[in-house]
matplotlib code that plots the C-alpha trace (Angstrom):
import matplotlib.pyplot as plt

x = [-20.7, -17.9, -19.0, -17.4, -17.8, -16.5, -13.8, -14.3, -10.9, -9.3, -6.2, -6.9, -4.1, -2.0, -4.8, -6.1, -9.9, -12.0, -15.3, -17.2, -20.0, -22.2, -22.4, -23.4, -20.7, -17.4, -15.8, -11.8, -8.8, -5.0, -2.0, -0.8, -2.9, -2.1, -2.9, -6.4, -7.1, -6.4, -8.0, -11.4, -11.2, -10.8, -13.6, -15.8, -15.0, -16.1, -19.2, -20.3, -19.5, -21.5, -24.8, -24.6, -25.0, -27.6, -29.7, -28.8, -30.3, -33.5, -34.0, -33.8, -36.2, -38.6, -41.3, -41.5, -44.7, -45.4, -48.7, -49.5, -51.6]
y = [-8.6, -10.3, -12.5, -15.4, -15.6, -18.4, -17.9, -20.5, -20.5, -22.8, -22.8, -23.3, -23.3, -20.4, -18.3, -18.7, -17.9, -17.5, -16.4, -15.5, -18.1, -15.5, -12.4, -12.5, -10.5, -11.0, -13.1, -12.6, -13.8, -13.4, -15.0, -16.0, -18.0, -14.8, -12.0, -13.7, -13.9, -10.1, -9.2, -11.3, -9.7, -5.9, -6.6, -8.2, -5.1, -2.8, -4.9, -4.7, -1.3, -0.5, -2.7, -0.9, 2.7, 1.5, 0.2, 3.7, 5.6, 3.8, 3.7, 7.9, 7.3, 5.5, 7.4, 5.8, 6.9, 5.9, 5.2, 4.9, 2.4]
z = [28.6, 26.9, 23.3, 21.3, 17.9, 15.7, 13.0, 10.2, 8.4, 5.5, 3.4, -0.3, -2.4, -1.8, 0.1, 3.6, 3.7, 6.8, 8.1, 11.4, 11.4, 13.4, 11.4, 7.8, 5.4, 8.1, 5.3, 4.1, 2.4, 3.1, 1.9, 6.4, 8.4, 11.4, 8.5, 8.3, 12.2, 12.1, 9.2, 10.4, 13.8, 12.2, 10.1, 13.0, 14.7, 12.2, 11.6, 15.3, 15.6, 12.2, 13.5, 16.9, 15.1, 12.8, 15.4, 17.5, 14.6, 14.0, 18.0, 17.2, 14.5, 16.3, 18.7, 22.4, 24.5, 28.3, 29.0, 32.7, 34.4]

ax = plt.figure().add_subplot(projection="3d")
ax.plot(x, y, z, "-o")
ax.set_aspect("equal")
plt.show()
């Protein structure tokens, strides 16, 4: 299943700044409007990848039981 996120960008003085409006803490800065795209998409990336193994490890944590019918 393929997702779209939104990348919020400005340019503000000398910097471009940018966000992804659907996952808190995906924020950055960089001096080329094309250095922030990549920087934003590394960092969604490493955000994604970072929620999937916390929610791995507390699926581990957690105890499942099947109770028949």
């Amino acid at each position: 299943m393929k997702q779209t996120y939104t990348a919020q960008i400005q340019h503000s003085d000398e910097w471009w700044i940018g966000w992804v409006r659907e996952i808190p803490g995906v924020n950055c800065q960089e001096k080329t409007r094309e250095e922030l795209l990549e920087t934003l998409k590394i960092t969604l990336l490493e955000a994604l990848e970072l929620n999937a193994q916390e929610a791995s490890s507390q699926m581990e944590n957690e105890c499942f039981m099947c109770i028949p019918r």
